[in-house]
C-alpha positions in Angstrom: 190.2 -22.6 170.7 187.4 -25.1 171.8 184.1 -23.7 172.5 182.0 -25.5 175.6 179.9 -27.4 173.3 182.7 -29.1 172.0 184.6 -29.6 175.2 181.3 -30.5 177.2 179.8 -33.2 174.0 183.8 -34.5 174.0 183.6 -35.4 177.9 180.6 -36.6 177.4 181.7 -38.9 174.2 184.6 -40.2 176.7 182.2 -41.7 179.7 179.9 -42.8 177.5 182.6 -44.9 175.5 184.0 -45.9 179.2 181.1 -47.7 179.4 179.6 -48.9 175.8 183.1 -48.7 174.4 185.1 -46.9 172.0 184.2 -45.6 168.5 180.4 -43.9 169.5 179.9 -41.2 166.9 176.5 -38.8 167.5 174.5 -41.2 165.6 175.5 -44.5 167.8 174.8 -42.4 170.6 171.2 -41.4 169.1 171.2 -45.3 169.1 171.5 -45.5 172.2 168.8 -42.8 174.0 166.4 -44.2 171.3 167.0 -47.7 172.4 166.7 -46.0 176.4 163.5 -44.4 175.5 161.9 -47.4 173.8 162.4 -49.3 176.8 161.7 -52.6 175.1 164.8 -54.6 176.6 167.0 -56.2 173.7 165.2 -57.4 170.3 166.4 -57.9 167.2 165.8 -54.9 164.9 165.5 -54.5 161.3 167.7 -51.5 159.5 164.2 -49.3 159.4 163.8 -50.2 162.6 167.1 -49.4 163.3 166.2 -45.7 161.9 163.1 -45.4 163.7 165.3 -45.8 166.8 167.0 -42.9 165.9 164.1 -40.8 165.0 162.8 -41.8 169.1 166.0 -40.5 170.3 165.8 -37.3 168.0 161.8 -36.3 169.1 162.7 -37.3 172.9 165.4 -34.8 172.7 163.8 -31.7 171.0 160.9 -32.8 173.7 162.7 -31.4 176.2 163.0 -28.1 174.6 158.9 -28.3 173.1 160.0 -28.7 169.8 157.8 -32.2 169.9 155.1 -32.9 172.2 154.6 -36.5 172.9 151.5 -38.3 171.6 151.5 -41.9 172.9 152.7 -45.2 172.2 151.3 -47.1 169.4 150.0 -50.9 169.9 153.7 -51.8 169.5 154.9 -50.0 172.1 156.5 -47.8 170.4 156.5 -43.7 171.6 155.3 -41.1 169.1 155.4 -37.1 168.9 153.9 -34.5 166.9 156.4 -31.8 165.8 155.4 -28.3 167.4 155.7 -24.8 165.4 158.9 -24.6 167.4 161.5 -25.9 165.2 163.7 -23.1 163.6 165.0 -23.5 160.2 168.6 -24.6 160.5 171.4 -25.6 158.3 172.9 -29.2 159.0 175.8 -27.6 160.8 173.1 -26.3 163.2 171.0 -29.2 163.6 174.3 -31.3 164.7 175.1 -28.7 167.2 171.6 -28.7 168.5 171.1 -32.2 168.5 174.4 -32.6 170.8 173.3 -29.9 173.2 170.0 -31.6 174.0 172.0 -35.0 174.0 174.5 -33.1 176.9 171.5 -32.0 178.5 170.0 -35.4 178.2 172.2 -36.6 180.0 173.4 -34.0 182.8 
């Protein structure tokens, strides 16, 4: 029986892929907020880059729950947070689950 994580992140995973198309895995859509919360219109990234992207989309996500507080945006542009106390020691299984409700959130 599905839980309403699951059903909720797999309705989720079906309008997103309505409109950036079909394949988006959690990571392609941590892509995508990261790329959102840059805000830096299309550029041409390098594969760090491409990670650091990621790690925007991660800290702009546990934001919203004070697990990160944000600091500013360096000379680049580019946001930064400091991690809080807040983060609970979790297993991977845990973080994914995590990561996908603030992602549903995110976008609700």
């Amino acid at each position: 029986m599905e839980n309403s994580l699951d059903k909720n992140w797999k309705d989720l995973v079906v309008k997103l892929s309505h409109r950036f198309g079909e394949g988006l895995d959690l990571q392609a859509i941590l892509f995508l907020i990261g790329l959102q919360e840059l805000g830096q219109g299309y550029q041409k990234l390098t594969k760090n880059q491409k990670l650091d992207v990621i790690h925007v989309a991660v800290c702009a996500l546990l934001s919203q729950w004070g697990i990160y507080e944000f600091a500013g945006h360096d000379e680049e542009g580019w946001p930064h947070w400091k991690a809080t106390d807040k983060l609970p020691s979790m297993n991977a299984k845990q973080q994914d689950e995590m990561i996908k409700e603030a992602i549903i959130e995110y976008f609700n």
